[in-house]
C-alpha positions in Angstrom: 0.0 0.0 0.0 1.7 3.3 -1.1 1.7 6.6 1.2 -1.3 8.2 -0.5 -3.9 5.3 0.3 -2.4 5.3 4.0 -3.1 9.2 4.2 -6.2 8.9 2.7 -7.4 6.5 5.9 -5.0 7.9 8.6 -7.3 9.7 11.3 -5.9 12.9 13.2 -7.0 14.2 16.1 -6.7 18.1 17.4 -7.1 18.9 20.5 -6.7 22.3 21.2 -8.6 25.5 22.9 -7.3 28.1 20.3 -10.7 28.3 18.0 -8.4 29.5 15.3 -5.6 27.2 15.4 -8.0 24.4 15.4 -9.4 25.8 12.2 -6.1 26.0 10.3 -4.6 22.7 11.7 -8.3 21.1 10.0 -7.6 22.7 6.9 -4.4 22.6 6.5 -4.6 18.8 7.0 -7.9 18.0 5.8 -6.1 19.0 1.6 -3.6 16.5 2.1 -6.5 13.5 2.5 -6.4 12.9 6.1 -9.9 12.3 8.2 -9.5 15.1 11.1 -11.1 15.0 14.7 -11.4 18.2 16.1 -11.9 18.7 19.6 -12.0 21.5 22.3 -11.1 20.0 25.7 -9.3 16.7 26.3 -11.9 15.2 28.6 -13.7 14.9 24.9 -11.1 14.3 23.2 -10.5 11.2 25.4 -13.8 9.7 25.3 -13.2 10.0 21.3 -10.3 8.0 21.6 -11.6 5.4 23.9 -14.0 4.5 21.1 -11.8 4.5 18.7 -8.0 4.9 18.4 -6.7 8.3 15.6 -3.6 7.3 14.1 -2.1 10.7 15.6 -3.0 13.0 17.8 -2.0 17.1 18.1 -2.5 17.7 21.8 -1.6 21.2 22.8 0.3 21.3 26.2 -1.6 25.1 27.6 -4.9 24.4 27.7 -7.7 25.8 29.8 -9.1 22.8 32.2 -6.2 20.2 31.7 -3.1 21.0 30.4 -1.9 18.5 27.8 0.8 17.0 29.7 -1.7 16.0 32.7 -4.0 14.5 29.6 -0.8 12.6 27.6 -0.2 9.3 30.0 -4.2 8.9 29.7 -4.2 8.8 26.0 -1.2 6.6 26.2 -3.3 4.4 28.4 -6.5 4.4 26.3 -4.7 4.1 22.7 -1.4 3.2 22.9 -0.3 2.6 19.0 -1.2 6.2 18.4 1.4 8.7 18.0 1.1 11.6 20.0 2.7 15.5 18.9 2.8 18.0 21.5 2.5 21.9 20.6 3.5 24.8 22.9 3.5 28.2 21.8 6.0 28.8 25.0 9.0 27.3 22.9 10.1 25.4 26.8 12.7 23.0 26.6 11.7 21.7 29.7 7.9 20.8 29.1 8.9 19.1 25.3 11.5 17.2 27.7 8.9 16.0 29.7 6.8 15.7 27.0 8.9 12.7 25.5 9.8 11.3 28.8 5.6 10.4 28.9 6.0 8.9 25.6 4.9 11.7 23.1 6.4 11.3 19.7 7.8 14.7 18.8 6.6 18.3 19.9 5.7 21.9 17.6 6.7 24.7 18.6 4.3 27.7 18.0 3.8 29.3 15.6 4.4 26.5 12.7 3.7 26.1 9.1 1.3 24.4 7.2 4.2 22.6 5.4 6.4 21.8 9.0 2.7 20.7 10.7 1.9 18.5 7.7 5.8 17.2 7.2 5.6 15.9 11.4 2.2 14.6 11.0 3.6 12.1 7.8 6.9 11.1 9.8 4.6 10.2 13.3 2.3 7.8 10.5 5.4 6.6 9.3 7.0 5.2 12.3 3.6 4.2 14.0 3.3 2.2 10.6 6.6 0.7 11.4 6.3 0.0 14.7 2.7 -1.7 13.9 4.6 -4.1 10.9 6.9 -4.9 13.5 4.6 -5.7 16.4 2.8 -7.9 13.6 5.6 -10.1 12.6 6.6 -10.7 16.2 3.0 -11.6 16.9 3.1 -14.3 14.5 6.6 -15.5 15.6 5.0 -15.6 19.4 1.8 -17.3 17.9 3.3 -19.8 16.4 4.9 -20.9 19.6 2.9 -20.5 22.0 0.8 -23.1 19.4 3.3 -25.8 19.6 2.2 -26.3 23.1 -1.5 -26.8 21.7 -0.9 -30.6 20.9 -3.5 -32.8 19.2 -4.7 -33.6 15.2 -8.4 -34.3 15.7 -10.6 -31.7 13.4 -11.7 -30.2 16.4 -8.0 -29.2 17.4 -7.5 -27.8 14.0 -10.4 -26.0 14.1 -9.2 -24.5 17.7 -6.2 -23.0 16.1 -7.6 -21.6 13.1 -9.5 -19.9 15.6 -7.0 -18.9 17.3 -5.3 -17.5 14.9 -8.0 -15.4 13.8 -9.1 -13.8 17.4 -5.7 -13.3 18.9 -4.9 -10.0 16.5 -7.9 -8.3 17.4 -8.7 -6.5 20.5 -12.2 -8.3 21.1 -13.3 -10.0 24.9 -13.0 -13.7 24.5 -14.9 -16.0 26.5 -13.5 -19.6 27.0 -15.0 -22.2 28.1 -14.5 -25.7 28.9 -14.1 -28.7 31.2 -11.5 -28.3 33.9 -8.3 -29.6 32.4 -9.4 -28.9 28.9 -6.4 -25.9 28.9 -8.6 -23.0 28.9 -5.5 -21.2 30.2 -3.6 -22.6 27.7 -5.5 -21.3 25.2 -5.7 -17.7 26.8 -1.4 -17.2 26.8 -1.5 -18.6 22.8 -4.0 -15.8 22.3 -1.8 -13.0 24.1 0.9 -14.0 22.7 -0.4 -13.8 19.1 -1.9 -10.7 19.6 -0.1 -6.8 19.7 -0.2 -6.6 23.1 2.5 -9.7 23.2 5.1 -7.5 24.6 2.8 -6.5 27.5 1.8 -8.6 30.8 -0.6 -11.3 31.0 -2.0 -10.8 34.4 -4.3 -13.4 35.9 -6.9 -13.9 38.6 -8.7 -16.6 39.4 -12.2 -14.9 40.8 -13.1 -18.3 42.7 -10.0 -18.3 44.9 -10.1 -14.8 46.3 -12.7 -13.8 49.0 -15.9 -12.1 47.7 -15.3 -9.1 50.0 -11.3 -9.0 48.9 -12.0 -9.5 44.4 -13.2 -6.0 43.8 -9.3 -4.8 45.7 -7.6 -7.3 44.1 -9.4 -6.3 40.2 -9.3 -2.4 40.7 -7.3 -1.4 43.7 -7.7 1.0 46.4 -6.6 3.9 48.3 -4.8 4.4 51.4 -7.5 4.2 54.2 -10.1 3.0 52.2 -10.8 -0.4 54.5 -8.7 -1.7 57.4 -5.6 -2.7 56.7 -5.2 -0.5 53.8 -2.1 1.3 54.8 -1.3 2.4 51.3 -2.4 2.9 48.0 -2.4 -0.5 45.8 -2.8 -1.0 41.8 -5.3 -3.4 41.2 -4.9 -6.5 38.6 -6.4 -3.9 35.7 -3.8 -1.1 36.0 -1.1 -4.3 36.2 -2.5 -5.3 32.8 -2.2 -2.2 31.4 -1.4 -2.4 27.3 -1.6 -6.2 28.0 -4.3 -9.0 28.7 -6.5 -9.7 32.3 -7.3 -13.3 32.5 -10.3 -13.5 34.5 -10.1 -17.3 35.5 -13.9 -19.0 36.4 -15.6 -15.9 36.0 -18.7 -17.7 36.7 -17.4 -17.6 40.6 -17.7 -13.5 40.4 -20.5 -12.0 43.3 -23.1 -11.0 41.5 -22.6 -7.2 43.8 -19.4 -6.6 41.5 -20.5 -7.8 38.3 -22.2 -4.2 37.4 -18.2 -2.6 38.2 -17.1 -4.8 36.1 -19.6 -4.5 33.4 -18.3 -0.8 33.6 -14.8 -1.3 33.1 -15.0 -3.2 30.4 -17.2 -1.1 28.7 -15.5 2.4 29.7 -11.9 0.9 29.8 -11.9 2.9 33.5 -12.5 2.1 37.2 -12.8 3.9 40.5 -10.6 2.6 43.1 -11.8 1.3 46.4 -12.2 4.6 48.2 -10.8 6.5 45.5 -12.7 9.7 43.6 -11.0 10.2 40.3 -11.4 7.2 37.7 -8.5 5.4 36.3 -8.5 5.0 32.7 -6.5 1.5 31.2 -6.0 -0.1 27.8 -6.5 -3.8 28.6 -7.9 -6.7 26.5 -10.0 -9.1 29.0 -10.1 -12.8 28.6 -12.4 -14.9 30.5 -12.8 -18.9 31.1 -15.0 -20.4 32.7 -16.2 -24.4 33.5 -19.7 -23.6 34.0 -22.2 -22.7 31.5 -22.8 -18.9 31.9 -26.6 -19.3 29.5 -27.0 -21.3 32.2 -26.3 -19.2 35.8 -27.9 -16.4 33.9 -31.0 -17.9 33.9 -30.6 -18.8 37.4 -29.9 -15.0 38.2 -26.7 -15.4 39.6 -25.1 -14.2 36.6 -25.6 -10.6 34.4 -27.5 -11.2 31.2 -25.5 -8.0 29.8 -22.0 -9.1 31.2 -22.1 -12.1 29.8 -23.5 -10.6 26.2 -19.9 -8.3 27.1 -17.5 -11.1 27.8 -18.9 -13.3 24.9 -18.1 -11.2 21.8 -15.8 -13.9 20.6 -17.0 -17.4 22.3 -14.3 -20.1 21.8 -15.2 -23.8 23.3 -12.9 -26.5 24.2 -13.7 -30.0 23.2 -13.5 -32.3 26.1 -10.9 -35.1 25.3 -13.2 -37.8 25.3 -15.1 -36.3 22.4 -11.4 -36.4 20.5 -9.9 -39.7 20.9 -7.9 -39.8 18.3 -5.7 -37.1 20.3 -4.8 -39.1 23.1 -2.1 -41.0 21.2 -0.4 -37.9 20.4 -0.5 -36.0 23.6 0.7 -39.3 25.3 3.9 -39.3 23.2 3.8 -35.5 23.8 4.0 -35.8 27.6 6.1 -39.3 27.6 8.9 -37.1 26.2 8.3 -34.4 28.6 8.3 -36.2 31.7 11.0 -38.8 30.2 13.2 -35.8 30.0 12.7 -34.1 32.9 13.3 -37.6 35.0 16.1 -38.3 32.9 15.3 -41.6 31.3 16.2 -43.1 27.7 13.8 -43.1 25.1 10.2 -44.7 26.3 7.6 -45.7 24.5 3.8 -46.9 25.0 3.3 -50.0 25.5 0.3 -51.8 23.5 -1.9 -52.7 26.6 -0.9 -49.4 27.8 -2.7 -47.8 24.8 -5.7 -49.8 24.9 -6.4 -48.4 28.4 -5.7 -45.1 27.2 -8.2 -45.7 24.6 -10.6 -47.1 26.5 -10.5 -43.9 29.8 -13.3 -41.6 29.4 -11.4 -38.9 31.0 -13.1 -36.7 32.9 -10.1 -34.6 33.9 -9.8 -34.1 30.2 -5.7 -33.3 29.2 -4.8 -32.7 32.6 -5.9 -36.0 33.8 -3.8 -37.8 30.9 -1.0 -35.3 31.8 -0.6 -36.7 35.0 -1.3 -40.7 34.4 1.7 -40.3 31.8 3.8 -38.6 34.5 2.8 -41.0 37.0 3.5 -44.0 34.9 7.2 -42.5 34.0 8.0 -42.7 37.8 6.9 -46.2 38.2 8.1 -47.9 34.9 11.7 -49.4 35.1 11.6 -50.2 31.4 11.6 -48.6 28.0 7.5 -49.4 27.6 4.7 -48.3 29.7 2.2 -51.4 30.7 -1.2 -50.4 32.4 -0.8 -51.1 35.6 1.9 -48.4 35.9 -0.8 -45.7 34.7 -2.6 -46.7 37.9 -6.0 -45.7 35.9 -9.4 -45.4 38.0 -12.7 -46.4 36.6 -14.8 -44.2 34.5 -17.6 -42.7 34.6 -18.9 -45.3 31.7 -17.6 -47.8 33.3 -15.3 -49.5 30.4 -13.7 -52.8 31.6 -10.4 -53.9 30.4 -10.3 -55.8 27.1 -13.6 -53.6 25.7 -14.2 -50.4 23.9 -15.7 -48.1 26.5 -16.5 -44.6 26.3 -14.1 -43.6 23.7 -13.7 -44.4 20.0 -10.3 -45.3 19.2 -7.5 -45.5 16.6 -6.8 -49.1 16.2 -5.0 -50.3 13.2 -2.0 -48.0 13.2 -1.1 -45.3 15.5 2.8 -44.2 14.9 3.6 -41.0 16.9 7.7 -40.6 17.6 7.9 -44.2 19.9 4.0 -44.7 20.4 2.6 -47.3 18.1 -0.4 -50.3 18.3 -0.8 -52.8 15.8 -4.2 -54.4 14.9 -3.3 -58.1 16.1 -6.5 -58.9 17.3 -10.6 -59.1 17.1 -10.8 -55.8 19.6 -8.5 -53.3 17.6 -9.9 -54.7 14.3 -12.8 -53.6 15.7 -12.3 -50.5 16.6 -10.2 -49.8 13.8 -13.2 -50.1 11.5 -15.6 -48.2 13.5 -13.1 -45.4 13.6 -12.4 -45.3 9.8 -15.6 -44.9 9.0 -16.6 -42.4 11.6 -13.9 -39.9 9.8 -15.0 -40.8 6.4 -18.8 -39.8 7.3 -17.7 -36.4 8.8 -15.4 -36.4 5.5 -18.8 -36.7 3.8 -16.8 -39.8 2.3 -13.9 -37.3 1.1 -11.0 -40.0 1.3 -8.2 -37.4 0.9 -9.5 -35.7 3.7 -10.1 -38.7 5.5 -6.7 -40.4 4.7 -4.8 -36.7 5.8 -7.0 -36.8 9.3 -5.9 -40.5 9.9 -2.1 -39.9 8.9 -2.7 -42.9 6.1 -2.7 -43.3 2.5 -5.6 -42.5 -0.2 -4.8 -46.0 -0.9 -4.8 -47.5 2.7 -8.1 -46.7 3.0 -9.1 -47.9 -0.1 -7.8 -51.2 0.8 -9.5 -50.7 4.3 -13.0 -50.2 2.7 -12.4 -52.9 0.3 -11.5 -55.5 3.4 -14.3 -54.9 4.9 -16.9 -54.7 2.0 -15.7 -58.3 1.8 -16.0 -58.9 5.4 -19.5 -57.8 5.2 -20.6 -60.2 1.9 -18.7 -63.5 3.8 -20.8 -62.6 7.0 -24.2 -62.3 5.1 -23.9 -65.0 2.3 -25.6 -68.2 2.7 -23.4 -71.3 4.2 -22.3 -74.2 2.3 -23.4 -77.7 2.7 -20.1 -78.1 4.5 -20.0 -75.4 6.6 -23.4 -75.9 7.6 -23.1 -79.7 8.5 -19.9 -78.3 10.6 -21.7 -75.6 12.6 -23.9 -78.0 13.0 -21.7 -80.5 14.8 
């Protein structure tokens, strides 16, 4: 894109008291194709740029009401990409000094030409430009590793991190949700770390283990005095997240007295302190998780309808592992090497048997639960393979016996993953290797490309598969033989 189209969108914002500087800043600008915001005070001028970020802003530092200098660190707050130019008609050294110390761009000295006003203006969108391509680039650098850690190759897995890919860049609310151990929180550092606020913090709370009459301190703050105890004044989780992400962990957990506040601050991106009069204005992206189903609790009334229409812009879900089998192979490798490191062991592997009771758990602790069987097993096998009785596996909640198919579907006839691998030798995994064939092929729509590419197989294996068992299916319906019949008679 070449540096007219970028003027032509680029957004300036004046903020200025001076009715006549304002008008020849807006039409000095306006020629050269730029969209201009013109505004009087900067209490205005920051609600403007709370609902939507200019591309630079010309804040004047005398100003009747707030200076510019009091107003810079808020804008900084609210819009942080934008690049800020400072004028004075005082020609001080020491306020333009200060002026880049809180992180404005470059300062004007009054009076200035059209020409030097316009020539500033183009260098600010330049670097802000440059700073965004940058920012970008290491976004998708940060992405893609933080999505290394987000281990499985079931359709619903790739579907998880297209979509995470497509929500971490914006600055939306997410809302998460998921069985515990599903790696909701997981999820929620892939998506910080893939989004521009990468280089900021990722601050978390988790609003079930903090005291209802302590959550509201711990989110926003307070003031020295404000309650007993309060000896000083304390930044709360949302100015610690500033130009970064708040991970509001089981949000569901949240008294319902607080839930307007924080309705508030999401919607206002500003807070009041506990005890404190003047608001604090922040530039934080919120993501929330939660185990319970919100629809749900707001139905009971122990939820806000409107919050939860707030936190649930972008709704992402996480598919409970039993609902992805074929995953389990894969994140058992994924975890054998982990732990196998860590403890220093040689190279392990799963173990046949071993497999067949991963297969068969239904796994209601989801990827956590599996995390810690594989560790567990690590510590009590002496060999190189991983039986079942060192994953010291409970009973489900479907109640799958050993030597059956319970709960889960499962990958029988070849599952190679690094040292993980179960062979179809018998009746069971034959089984099981059908059924799970022709479940991908039916949500293939019978696409065997697709179908192959999910199952880490050849076109042709599963054309040989289908043929097997087309001729599995005629020898099991066609009539017996004399012989055969007088031998299953005997």
């Amino acid at each position: 894109m070449d540096a007219t189209m970028q003027r032509v969108k680029a957004r300036v914002l004046v903020v200025d008291d001076e009715p006549l500087l304002r008008e020849f800043l807006n039409e000095a600008l306006a020629r050269h194709g730029y969209e201009m915001w013109i505004e009087s005070g900067g209490e205005a001028a920051l609600a403007r740029a709370k609902e939507d970020a200019p591309d630079v802003i010309l804040l004047d530092i005398k100003m009747k009401g707030r200076d510019g200098l009091s107003l810079l660190p808020e804008f900084r707050a609210v819009c942080p990409e934008t690049q800020v130019l400072m004028m004075t008609g005082h020609g001080s050294l020491e306020s333009a000094v200060q002026a880049l110390r809180l992180g404005a761009f470059d300062y004007l000295t009054k009076p200035f030409s059209a020409d030097a006003v316009e020539l500033a203006v183009g260098r600010a969108l330049s670097v802000g430009a440059l700073h965004r391509e940058n920012r970008d680039l290491r976004g998708q650098l940060s992405l893609e590793r933080a999505m290394t850690t987000m281990v499985g190759r079931s359709q619903q897995m790739d579907e998880l991190r297209s979509t995470v890919r497509t929500v971490a860049p914006s600055r939306s609310t997410i809302l998460i949700q998921g069985e515990s151990g599903t790696g909701k929180e997981l999820v929620a550092r892939a998506i910080h770390e893939g989004s521009p606020r990468a280089n900021g913090p990722l601050v978390k709370i988790n609003c079930a283990a903090v005291p209802a009459g302590l959550l509201e301190s711990e989110l926003f703050g307070h003031e020295k005095g404000s309650f007993t105890g309060a000896a000083g004044k304390a930044r709360g989780r949302f100015e610690q997240a500033n130009g970064g992400t708040l991970l509001l962990d089981e949000i569901s957990e949240m008294d319902p007295a607080l839930q307007p506040k924080l309705l508030r601050a999401l919607q206002e991106r500003e807070f009041y302190r506990v005890g404190g009069a003047q608001s604090v204005s922040v530039d934080v992206r919120v993501i929330a998780t939660t185990n319970a189903d919100l629809k749900a609790r707001v139905r009971e009334g122990s939820f806000r309808e409107d919050l939860y229409f707030r936190l649930n812009v972008v709704p992402v879900r996480l598919v409970p592992l039993r609902e992805r089998p074929e995953d389990i192979p894969v994140l058992a490798q994924h975890f054998l090497a982990r732990f196998g490191a860590e403890n220093g062991r040689p190279p392990m592997r799963v173990g046949r048997a071993a497999l067949e009771a991963l297969l068969r758990h239904d796994w209601s602790g989801n990827v956590r639960e599996l995390m810690n069987a594989i560790e567990r097993a690590v510590i009590l096998c002496t060999g190189e393979e991983l039986r079942p009785e060192h994953l010291l596996l409970e009973p489900g909640a479907n109640g799958a016996a050993a030597g059956t198919v319970g709960g889960n579907a499962a990958l029988g006839f070849r599952i190679a993953t690094g040292g993980l691998e179960a062979t179809a030798e018998d009746e069971t995994l034959d089984a099981v290797e059908k059924a799970w064939i022709l479940r991908i092929l039916a949500e293939e729509k019978g696409n065997r490309t697709r179908a192959a590419r999910r199952l880490e197989v050849s076109v042709r294996t599963i054309r040989n598969k289908l043929n097997q068992y087309a001729r599995q299916d005629r020898a099991q319906t066609r009539p017996a033989s004399g012989e055969e019949a007088t031998r299953l008679a005997a």
